[in-house]
N, C-alpha and C positions, 0 to 999 in steps of 0.2 A: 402799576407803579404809583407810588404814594406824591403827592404833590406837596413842593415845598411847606407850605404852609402846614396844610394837615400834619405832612412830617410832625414840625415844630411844637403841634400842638399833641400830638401822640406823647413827642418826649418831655414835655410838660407834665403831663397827666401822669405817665411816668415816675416822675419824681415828686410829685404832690402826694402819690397813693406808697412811697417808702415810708416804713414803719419805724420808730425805735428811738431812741435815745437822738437827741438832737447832734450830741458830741460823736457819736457812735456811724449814724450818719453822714455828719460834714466831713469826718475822718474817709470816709468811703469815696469822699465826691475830691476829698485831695490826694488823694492815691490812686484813685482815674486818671486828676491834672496833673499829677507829676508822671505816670507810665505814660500817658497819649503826648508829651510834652518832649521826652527824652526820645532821642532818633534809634528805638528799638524794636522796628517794627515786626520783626519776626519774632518776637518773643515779649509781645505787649501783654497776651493772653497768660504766657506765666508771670511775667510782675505783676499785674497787677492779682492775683494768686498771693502771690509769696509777699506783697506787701501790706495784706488787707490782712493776711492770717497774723504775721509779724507786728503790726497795729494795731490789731483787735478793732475792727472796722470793717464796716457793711461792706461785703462783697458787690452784692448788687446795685448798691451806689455808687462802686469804684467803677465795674465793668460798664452801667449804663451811660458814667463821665465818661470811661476812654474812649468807649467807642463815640461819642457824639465828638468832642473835640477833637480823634487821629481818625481821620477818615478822607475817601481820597481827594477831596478837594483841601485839606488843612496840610497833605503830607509835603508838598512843594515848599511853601512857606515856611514849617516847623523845620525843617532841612536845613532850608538857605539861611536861616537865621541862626538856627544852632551852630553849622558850619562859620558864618561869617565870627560870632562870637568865640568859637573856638580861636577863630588865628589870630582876633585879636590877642588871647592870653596865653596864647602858646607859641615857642620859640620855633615853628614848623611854619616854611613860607609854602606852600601846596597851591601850587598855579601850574594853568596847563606847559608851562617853559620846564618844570621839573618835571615831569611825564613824557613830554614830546620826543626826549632822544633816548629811552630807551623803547620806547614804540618804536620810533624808527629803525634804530639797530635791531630788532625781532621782526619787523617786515622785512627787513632788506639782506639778512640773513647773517646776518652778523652775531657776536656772541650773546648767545641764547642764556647761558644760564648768568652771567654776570646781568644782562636787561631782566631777569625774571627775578632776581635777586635785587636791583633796586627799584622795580613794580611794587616787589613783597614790602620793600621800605616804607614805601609810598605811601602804600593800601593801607600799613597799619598807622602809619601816621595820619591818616585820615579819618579811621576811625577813633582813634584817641582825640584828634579834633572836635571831631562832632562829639563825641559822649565828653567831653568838658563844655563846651559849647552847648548843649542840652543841657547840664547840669545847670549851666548859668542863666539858662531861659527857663525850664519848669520850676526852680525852686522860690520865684518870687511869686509866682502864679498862683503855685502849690498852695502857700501860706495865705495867700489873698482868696484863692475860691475855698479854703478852707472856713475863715472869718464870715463870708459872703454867706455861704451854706449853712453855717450854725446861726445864724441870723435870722435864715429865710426858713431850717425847719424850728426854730424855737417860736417864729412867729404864725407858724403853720400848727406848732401844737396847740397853743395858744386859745388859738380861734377853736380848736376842736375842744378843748378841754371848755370852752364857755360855750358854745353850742350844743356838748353834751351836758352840761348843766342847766341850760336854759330849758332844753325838753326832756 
């Protein structure tokens, strides 16, 4: 097992030794932070796919972003936040008082398919919570590690374009 640190400095080295267009690049590292940012964990691997091709944007920059920023010490956090933002802007109050009584009427044996019918309400209003709620958290990030990034390889080509000048 890799220790913190090393970790950190693996995924450094990482992203020092990507190649390519600085725009092409930073493109990569904000379509990592916007799929590892949005609450779509079972399907982080096809977005960030379908949005690097869509882009025209390093794959390998997006998947090396999502996976360091969605992982499982980040996934609690990116959750509760997306969620909380979610109810701020949406008309859905989703507290355990709207859940409680139709769990109860399906333990206690009461009618089954009317409590499973507003479970299904529930459930999907929860997930339209959080994928609004995600939207409203990855998209300022998105544009900010994207700025960050074209910053950090233009000044990384930089230095290589004058150190291969110099010898």
């Amino acid at each position: 097992m890799m220790r913190p640190g090393r970790l950190g400095r693996y995924y450094a080295t990482r992203f020092k030794r990507l190649r390519g267009n600085p725009r092409y690049v930073a493109g990569g590292v904000a379509v990592g932070v916007f799929a590892a940012l949005t609450p779509t964990v079972p399907f982080n691997t096809l977005l960030v796919i379908i949005l690097a091709f869509l882009t025209r944007t390093s794959l390998v920059a997006a998947f090396l972003t999502s996976v360091i920023v969605s992982n499982p010490l980040t996934l609690a956090p990116i959750y509760s936040i997306s969620f909380a933002l979610g109810l701020l802007v949406t008309p859905y109050d989703l507290h355990w008082n709207a859940v409680a009584p139709s769990l109860a009427a399906i333990c206690s044996g009461g009618d089954f398919a009317a409590s499973a019918h507003d479970l299904w309400q529930v459930g999907w209003q929860a997930i339209l919570v959080l994928q609004v709620g995600g939207l409203l958290f990855a998209l300022p990030f998105t544009a900010l590690s994207y700025f960050a990034a074209w910053r950090f390889f233009t000044h990384l080509r930089r230095k290589r374009l004058e150190k291969h000048v110099l010898h």
